[in-house]
ROSE-4610 file (N, C-alpha, C; in Angstrom, 1 decimal, always signed):
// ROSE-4610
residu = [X/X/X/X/X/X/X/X/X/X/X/X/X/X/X/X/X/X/X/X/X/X/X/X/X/X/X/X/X/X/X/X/X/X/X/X/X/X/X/X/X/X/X/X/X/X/X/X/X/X/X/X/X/X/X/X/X/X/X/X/X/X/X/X/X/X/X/X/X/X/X/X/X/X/X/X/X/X/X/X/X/X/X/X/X/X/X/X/X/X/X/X/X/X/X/X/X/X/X/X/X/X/X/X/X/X/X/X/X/X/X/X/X/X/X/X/X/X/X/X/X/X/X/X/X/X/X/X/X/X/X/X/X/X/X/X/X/X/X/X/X/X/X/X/X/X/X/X/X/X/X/X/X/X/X/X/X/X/X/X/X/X/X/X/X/X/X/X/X/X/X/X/X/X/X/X/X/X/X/X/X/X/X/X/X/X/X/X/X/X/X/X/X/X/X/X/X/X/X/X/X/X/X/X/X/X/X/X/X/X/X/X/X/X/X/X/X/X/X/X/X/X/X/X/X/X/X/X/X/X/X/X/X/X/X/X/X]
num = [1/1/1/2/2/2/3/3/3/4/4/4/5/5/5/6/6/6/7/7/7/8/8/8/9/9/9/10/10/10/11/11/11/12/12/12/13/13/13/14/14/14/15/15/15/16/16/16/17/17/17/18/18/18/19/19/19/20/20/20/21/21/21/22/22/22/23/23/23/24/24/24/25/25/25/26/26/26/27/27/27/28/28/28/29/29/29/30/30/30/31/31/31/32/32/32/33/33/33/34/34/34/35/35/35/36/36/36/37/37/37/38/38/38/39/39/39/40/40/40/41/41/41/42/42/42/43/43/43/44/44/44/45/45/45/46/46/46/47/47/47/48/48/48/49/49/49/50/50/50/51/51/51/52/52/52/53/53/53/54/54/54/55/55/55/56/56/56/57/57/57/58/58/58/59/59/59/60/60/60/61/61/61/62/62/62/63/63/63/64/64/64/65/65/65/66/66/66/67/67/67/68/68/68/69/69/69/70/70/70/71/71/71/72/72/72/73/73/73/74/74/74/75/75/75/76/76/76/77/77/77/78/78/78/79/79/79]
x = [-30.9/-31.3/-31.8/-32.9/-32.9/-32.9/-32.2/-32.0/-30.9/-29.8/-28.5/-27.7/-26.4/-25.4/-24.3/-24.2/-23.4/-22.0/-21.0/-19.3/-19.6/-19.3/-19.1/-20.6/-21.4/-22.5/-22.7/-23.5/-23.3/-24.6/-24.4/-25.3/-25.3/-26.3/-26.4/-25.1/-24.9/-23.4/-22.5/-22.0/-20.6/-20.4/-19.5/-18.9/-18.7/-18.8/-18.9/-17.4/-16.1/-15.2/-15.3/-14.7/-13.6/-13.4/-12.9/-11.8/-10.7/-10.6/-9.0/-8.7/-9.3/-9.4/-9.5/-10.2/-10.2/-9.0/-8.3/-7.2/-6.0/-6.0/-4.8/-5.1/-6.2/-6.7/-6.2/-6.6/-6.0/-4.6/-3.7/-2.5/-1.8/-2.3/-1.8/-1.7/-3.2/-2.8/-2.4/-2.6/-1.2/+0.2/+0.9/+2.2/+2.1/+1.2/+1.3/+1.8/+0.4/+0.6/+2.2/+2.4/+4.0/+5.2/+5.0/+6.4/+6.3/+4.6/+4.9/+5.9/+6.0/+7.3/+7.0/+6.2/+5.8/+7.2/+6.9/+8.3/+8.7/+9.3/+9.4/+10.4/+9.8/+10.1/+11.0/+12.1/+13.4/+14.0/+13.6/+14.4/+13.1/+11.7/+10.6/+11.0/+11.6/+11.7/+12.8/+14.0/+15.1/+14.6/+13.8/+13.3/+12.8/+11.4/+10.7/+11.5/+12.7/+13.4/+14.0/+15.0/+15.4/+14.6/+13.7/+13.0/+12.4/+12.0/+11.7/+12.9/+14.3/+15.8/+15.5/+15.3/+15.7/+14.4/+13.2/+12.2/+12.4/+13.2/+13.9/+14.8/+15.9/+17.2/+17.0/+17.5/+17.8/+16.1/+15.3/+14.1/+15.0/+15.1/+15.2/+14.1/+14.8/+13.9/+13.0/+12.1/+11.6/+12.8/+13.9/+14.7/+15.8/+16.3/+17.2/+16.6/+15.3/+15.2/+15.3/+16.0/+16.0/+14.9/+14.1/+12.7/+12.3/+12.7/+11.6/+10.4/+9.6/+8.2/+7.6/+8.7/+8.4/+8.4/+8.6/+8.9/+7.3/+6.4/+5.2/+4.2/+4.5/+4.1/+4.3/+5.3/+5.6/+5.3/+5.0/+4.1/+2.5/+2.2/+1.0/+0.8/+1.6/+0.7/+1.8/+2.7/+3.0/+4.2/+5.1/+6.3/+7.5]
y = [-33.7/-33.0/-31.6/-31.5/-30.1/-28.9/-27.6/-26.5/-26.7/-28.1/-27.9/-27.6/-26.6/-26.0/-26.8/-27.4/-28.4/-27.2/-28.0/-27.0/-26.8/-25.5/-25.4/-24.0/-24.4/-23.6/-21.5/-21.4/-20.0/-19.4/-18.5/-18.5/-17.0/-16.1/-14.6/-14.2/-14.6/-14.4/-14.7/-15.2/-15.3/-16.8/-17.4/-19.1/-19.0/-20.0/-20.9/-22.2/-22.2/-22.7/-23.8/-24.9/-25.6/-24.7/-25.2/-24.5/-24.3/-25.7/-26.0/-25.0/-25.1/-23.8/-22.2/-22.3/-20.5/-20.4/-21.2/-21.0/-20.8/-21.6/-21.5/-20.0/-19.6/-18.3/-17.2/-17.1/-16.6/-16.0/-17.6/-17.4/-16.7/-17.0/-16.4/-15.0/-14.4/-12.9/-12.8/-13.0/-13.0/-12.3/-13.6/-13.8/-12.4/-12.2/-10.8/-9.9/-9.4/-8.1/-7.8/-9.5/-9.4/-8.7/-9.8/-9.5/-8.3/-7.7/-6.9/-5.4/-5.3/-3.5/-3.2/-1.8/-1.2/-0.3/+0.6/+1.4/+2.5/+3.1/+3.9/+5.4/+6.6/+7.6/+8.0/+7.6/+8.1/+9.7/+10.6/+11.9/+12.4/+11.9/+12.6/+12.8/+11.5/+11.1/+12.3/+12.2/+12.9/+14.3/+14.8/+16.5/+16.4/+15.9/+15.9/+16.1/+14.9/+15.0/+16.0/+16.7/+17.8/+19.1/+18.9/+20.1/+20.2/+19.1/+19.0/+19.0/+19.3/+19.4/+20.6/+21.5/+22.9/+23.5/+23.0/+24.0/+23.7/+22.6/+22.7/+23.6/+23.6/+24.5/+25.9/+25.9/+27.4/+26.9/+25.8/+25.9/+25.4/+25.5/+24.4/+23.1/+22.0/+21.1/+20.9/+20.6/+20.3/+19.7/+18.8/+18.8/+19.3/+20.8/+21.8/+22.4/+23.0/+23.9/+23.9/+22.8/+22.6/+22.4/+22.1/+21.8/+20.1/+19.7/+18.0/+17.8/+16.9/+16.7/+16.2/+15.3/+14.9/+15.8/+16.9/+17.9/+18.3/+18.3/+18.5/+17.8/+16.5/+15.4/+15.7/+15.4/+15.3/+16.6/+17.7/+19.1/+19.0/+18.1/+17.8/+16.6/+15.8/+15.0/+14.6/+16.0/+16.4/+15.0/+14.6/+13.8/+14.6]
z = [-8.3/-7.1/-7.5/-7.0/-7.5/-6.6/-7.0/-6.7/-6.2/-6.7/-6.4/-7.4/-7.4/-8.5/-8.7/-10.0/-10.6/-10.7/-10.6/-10.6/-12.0/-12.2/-14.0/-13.8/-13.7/-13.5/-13.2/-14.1/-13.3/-12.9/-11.1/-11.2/-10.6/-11.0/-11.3/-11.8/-13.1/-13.6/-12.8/-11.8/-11.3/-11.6/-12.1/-12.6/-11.0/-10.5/-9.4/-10.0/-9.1/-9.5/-8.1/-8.1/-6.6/-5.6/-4.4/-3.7/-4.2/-4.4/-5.0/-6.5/-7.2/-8.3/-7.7/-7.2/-6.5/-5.8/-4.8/-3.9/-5.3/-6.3/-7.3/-7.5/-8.4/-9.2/-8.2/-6.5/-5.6/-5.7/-5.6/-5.2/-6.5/-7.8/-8.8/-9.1/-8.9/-8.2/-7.6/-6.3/-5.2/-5.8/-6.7/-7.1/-7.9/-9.0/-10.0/-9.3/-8.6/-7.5/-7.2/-6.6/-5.3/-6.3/-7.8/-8.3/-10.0/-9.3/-10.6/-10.2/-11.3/-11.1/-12.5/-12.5/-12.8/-13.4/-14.6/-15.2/-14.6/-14.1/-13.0/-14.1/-13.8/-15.1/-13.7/-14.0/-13.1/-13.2/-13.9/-14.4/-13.8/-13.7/-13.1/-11.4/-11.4/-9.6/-9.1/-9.7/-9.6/-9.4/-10.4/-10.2/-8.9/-8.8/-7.8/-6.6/-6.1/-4.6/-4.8/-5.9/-5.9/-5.4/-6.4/-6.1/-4.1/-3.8/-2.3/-1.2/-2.2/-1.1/-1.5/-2.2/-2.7/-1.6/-1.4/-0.9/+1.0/+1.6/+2.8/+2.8/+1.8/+2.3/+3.3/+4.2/+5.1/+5.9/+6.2/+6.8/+7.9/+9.5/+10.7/+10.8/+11.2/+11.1/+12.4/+12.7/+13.9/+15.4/+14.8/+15.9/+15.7/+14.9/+14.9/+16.0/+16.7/+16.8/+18.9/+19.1/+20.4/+21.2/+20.7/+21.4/+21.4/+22.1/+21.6/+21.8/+21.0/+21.0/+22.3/+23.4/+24.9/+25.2/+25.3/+26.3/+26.7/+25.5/+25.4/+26.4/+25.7/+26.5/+27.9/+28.2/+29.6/+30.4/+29.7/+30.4/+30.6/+29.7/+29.5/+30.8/+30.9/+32.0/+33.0/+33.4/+34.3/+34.9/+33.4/+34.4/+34.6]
């Protein structure tokens, strides 16, 4: 038949696979992505949250300061 693509074939460079092959090739990435875990530099992590407890200390937090964010709201459209 002509100007029909036999499986196996490539056409503008891309290989042309099944469904049933692409859905596997799919799910296989899939699985990588899900169950990869990357090496995590734990003494980097530790600084970092320290360092971000050390630059809060002595700040009030937004709900220290007796104010809530409704309060706004509800000035605003008047409940």
């Amino acid at each position: 038949m002509p100007g029909a693509v036999r499986t196996g074939e490539k056409t503008e460079g891309v290989s042309l696979m099944g469904r049933g092959r692409q859905k596997a090739k799919a799910t296989k990435q899939a699985r990588e992505i899900k169950y990869f875990t990357p090496d995590t530099d734990l003494t980097a992590l530790q600084r970092e949250l320290a360092q971000k407890r050390d630059d809060s200390v002595g700040e009030p937090s937004s709900s220290d300061d007796g104010h809530d964010d409704y309060d706004d709201v509800a000035e605003r459209y008047g409940s």
